[in-house]
N, C-alpha and C positions, 0 to 999 in steps of 0.2 A: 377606569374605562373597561370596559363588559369585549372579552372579546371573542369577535363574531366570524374568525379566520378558520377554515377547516385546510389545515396542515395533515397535505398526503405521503404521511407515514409510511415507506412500504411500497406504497402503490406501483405499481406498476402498469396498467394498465390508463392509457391515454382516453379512450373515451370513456371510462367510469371518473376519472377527473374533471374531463370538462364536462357530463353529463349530472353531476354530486356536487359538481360547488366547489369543487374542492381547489387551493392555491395553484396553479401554473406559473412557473416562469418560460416567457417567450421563448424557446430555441428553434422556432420555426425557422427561422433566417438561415439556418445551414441547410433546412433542406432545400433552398434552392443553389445553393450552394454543390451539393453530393448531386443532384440533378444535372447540373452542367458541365459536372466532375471529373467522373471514371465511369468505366462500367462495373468495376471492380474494386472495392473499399475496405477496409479493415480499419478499427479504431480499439486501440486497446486503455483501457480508465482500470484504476482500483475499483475493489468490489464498492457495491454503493453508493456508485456514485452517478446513476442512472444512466447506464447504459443501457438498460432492458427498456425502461421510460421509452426513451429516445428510438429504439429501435421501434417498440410498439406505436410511436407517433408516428413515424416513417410507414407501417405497416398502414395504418388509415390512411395515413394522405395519399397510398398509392391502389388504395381499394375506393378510392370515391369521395370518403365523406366528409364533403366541404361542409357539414351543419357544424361539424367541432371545432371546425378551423376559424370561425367566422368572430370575428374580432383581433386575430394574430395575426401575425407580419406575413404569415404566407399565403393569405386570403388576398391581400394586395398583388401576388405577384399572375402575371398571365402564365395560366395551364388549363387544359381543357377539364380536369377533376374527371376525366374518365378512368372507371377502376381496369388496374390491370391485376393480372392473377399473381399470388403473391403465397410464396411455400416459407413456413417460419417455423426454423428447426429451433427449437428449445432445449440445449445442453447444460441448462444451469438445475435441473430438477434431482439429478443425481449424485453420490458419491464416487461412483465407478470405482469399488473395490472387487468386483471380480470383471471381468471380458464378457459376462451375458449382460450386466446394465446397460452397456453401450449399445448390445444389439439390441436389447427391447425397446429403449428408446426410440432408435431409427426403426424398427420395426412395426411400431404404434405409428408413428409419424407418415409411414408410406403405408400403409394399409386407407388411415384419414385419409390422405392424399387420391389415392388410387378411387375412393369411394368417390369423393365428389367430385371426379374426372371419369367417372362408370371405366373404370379400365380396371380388366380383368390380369391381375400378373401371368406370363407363362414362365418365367424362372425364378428360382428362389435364389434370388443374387440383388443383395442391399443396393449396388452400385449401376447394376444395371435397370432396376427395377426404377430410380429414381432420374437417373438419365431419360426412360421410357416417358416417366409425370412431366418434365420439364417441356421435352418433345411434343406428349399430347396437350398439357395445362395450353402452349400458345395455337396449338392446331385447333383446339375446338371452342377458343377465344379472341384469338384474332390478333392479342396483342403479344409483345414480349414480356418475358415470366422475371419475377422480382423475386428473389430472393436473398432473407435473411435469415443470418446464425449466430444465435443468442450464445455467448460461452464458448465457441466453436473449442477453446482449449481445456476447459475443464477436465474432461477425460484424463489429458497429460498431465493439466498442474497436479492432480488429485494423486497419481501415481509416480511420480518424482522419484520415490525410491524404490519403488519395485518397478526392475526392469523389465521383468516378464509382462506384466499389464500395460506397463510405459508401450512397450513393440506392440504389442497388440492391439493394442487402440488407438496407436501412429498410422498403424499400416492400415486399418479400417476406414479410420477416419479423410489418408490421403487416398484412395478407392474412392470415396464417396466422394470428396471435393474433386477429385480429379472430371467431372461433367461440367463442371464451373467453365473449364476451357473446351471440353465437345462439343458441349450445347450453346458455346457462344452466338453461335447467328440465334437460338430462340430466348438471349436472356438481356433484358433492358438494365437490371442491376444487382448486383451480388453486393451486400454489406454485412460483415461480420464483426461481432465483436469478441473479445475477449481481455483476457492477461498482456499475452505476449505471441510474438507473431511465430515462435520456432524458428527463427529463420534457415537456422542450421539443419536441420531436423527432418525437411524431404515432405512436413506436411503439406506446403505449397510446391512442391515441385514439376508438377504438370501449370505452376498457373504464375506463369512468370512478370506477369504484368498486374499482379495485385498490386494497389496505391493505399500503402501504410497512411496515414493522415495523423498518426499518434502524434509526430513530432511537428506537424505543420501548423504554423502560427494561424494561418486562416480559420483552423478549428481549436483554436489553443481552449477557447472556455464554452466549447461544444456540451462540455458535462461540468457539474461543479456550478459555483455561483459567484459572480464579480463583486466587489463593492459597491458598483452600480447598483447594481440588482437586486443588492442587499436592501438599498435604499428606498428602493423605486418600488419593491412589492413587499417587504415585511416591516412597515413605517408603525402598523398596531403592537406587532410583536417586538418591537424595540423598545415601543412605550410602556408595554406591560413587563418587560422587563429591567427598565429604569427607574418602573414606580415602584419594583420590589426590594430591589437592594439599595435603593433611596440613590440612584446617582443622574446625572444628566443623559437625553438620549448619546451626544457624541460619546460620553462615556463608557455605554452600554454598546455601542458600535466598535470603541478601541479594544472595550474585551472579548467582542467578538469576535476581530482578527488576531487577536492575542491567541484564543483559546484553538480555533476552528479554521482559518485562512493559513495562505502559505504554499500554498500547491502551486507548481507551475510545472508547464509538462514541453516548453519548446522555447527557444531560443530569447524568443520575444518576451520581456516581463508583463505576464499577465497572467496573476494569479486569481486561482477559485478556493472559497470558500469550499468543504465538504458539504455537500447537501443533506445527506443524511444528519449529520450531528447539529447542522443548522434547523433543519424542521423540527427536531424532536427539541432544543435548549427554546425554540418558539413554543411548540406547546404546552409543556411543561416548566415552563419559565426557571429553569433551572442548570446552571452551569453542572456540566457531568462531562462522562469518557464516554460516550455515547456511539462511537463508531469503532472504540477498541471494543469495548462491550462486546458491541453486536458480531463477534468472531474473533477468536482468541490463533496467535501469528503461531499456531504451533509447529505448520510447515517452516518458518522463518528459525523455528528453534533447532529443527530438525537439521539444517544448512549452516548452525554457527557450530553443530557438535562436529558434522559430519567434515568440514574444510577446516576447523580452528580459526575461526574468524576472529582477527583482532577489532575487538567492537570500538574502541578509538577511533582503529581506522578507516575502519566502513561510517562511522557516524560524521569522517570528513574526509570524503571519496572528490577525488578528482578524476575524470577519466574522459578518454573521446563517445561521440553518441554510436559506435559500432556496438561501445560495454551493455548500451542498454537496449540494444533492440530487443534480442531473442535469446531464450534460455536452452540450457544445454547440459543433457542428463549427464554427463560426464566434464562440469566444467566446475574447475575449483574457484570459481571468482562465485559469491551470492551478492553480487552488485545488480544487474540487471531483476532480480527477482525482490528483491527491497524495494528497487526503484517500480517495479509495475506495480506491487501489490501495496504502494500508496506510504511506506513506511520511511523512504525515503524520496526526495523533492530534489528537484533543479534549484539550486540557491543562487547562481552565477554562469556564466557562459561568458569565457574569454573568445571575441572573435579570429583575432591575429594568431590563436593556437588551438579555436574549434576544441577548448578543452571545458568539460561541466564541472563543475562542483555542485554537489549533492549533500544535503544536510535531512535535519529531522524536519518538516512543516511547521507545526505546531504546537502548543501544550498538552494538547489533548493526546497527541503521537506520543510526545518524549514520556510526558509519565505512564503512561498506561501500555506503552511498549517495555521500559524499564521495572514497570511495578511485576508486567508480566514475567521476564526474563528472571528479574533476582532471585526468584527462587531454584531454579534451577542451578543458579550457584552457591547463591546461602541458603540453610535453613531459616528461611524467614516465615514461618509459619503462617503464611499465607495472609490471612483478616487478620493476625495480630501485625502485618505488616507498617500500617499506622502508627503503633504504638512505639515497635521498635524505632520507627526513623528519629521521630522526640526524642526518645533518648539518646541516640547516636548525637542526633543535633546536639542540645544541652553539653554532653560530655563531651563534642569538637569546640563548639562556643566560651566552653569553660579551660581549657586544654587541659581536659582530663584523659591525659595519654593513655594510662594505666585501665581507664574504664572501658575506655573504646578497644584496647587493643584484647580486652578481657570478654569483650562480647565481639569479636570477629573472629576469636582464637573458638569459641563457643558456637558457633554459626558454621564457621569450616569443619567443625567436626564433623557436624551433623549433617551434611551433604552427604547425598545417596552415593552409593559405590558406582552408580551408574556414570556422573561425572565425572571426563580423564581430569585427574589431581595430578598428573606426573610432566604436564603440560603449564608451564609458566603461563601462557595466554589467559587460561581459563580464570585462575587466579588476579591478573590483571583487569578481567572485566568482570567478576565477580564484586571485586572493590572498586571499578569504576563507577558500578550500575547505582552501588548503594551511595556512594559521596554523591550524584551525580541528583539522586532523590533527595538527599538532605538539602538538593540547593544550596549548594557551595560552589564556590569555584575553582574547579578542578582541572586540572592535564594532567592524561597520560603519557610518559615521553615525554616532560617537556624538557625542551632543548635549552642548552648554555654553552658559551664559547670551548667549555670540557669536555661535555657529553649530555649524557636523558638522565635525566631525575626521571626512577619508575613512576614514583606518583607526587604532584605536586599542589595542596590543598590549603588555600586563602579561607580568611574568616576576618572579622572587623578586628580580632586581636592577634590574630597566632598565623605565619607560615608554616604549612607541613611539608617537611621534605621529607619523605618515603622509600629507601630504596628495598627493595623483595628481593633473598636469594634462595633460590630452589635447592634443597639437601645440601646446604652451608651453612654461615655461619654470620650469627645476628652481627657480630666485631665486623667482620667481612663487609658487610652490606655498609655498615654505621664508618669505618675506615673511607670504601669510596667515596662516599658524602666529601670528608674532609679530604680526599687527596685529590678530585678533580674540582672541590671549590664548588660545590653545587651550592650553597649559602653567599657566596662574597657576593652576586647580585644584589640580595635582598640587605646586604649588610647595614645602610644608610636606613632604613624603612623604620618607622615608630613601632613595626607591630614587631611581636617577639619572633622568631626562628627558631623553631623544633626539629630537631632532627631523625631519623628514628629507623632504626637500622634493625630488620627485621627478618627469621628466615622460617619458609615454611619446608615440614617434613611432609614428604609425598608415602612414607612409612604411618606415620598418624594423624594422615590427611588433613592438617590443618597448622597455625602459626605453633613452631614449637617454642621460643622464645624471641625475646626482642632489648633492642637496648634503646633508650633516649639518650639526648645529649641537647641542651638547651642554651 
């Protein structure tokens, strides 16, 4: 089948979509939704997952032009399509590594502004000058002024660990948004997106009546794509990818929610598909990491060195929905910044204790979150990374203790001085990350009526019982094993139990001996 789908990669822009041909999914239905809403919106989505799309549809539909609309759900609904004047700050263009990026940006944006409202500034003041556009935008239009903010947080997430810039561009930023509530009687609607709201943080603090919608089930698959959706507008791109790998379409749909589905962002189950990694595995008919690819979590790494994040435990977070509103430059949880920035997902929601459970989404998250991380613990030589996993496989599959333990003893060496080795954690998700690629079946911590087995690793032939002691002693680690009974579980089982009692020197930063017992 020849196929004749133009998948908008990218795109961002709503009328070059519907103007090019290019695929749409309906999300018009929320805009009558946000229309009868708030006056005041914030929706925060992981990157790519068309928030900017959505914003820039919003942006047409309130400037007029019913031509793009005409076949979508909100061409149905009664509104006059009279354009109201519409200010759209774009914060997603920068890195904001010094305090003038910010001001140039808002600088460019009110000068536009100021031009095609013929208003001459009399003071050099961002905040007031923009208060002034809102003021005249509805005085010499007649209507009330819409306004949206693409990123509105980027500035902060970008500067996370430099406080100097972090202040600097909080306090600008709340200056500028602080009009949001002066110029209430001249503004019909304020929509912002971003990350994460700050809650904490004073950059809404003048605008106490913002309506978060991140959490609310009415927009749960605002952004993202349902299984519906899936069906109902990429029926070619299913087929051209079931005629490649020779399988059935239902086939081709289960590995699609395998690979790419799993996201849920509110109470209610209903999960979207990544959009991003779904247009691109349609045009290119090819299963890939296509939305790790597309930006590597390096602030996400920067947060597990910076707090000693036990990556077990964050990869099965339970917590109330307070953990994940808003981030907080001084907060040792990196739960809330996982969860916005799309790495980790709502897996569960107990109602009777209003408690989430948070996991990974996806395959596409878990290895190419984990491919990224390992090195930063082992020397995994990055593209040799492939190769080494096969052999780690092979030598768990074989229970070649003596191999594996010869090539992790080898690996730990060769981690940069820059990672703390004097820290048990680090070493625990270090060796999580890599069993965790080999596709084993692994816990860390797992529990028995004794105590935690450090590491405990299945295979179709061999239990591994693991235990790690910091500047002790391999007998030590291999002794607990046997005196809290971490094997009498497994004792009935066909496969074998390996034991293996091992202790790393934070002197020669890596495993300096080890004992088996089988």
């Amino acid at each position: 089948m020849t196929e004749t789908v133009r998948y908008p990669i990218g795109q961002q822009s709503f009328e070059m979509i519907r103007k090019g041909g290019w695929l749409y999914v309906d999300k018009t239905r929320f805009i009558e939704k946000i229309i009868s809403y708030n006056q005041y919106c914030f929706l925060g989505r992981p990157r790519r997952f068309g928030k900017s799309l959505f914003l820039n549809t919003l942006e047409c539909f309130f400037e007029g032009k019913r031509h793009l609309f005409k076949g979508l759900y909100i061409d149905t609904v009664d509104w006059d399509w009279e354009p109201y004047p519409v200010l759209k700050l774009d914060l997603n263009t920068e890195k904001y590594k010094t305090p003038e990026a910010l001001d140039s940006i808002v600088e460019n944006m009110l000068i536009q502004w100021e031009r095609e409202y013929g208003i001459i500034p009399d003071v050099d003041n961002h905040p007031a000058r923009f208060g002034n556009i809102i003021r005249t935008a509805y005085e010499k239009t007649g209507k009330s002024v819409v306004i949206l903010v693409d990123e509105y947080d980027k500035p902060l997430v970008n500067n996370l660990h430099d406080r100097k810039n972090f202040e600097y561009c909080r306090d600008r930023l709340s200056a500028l948004y602080s009009n949001f509530k002066s110029g209430a009687d001249y503004i019909r609607l304020v929509f912002l997106t971003g990350v994460s709201r700050f809650a904490h943080l004073n950059v809404f603090s003048d605008l106490n009546n913002i309506q978060d919608i991140s959490f609310d089930e009415d927009f749960a698959d605002i952004c993202g794509i349902t299984d519906s959706e899936l069906r109902a507008n990429f029926p070619i791109g299913i087929e051209a990818l079931a005629a490649k790998y020779g399988i059935d379409p239902e086939q081709t749909v289960a590995r699609l929610k395998t690979y790419y589905d799993g996201y849920r962002f509110t109470e209610k189950e209903t999960y979207v598909y990544n959009p991003y990694s779904l247009l691109n595995v349609m045009q290119k008919r090819k299963f890939d990491k296509y939305w790790i690819a597309s930006g590597t979590p390096t602030l996400l790494m920067e947060e597990m060195k910076r707090f000693d994040v036990d990556l077990q435990s964050l990869l099965n977070t339970r917590c109330s929905k307070s953990a994940l509103y808003g981030l907080d430059l001084d907060s040792a949880s990196p739960i809330a910044l996982f969860f916005q920035t799309g790495y980790l997902t709502v897996k569960d929601f107990d109602p009777d204790t209003e408690i989430y459970t948070l996991g990974l989404p996806n395959e596409e998250v878990e290895a190419g979150f984990l491919e990224y991380l390992l090195p930063h613990y082992l020397n995994t030589g990055g593209q040799d990374t492939p190769f080494l996993i096969s052999e780690f496989i092979n030598e768990f599959r074989d229970g070649n203790v003596e191999g594996f333990m010869r090539r992790l003893q080898s690996l730990f060496a060769s981690v940069s001085y820059r990672m703390r080795m004097d820290q048990e954690i680090n070493i625990h998700n270090g060796l999580l990350m890599l069993i965790l690629l080999l596709g084993l079946k692994v816990q860390a911590e797992y529990c028995t009526s004794a105590g935690r087995i450090d590491l405990f690793v299945a295979t179709n032939r061999y239990y591994y019982i693991i235990e790690l002691k910091l500047d002790g002693k391999a007998q030590t680690a291999l002794d607990q094993i046997d005196s809290h009974g971490y094997a009498l579980p497994f004792a009935v089982s066909s496969r074998q139990v390996i034991k293996i009692g091992a202790n790393f020197s934070t002197k020669t930063r890596t495993i300096e001996d080890w004992l088996v017992e089988y």
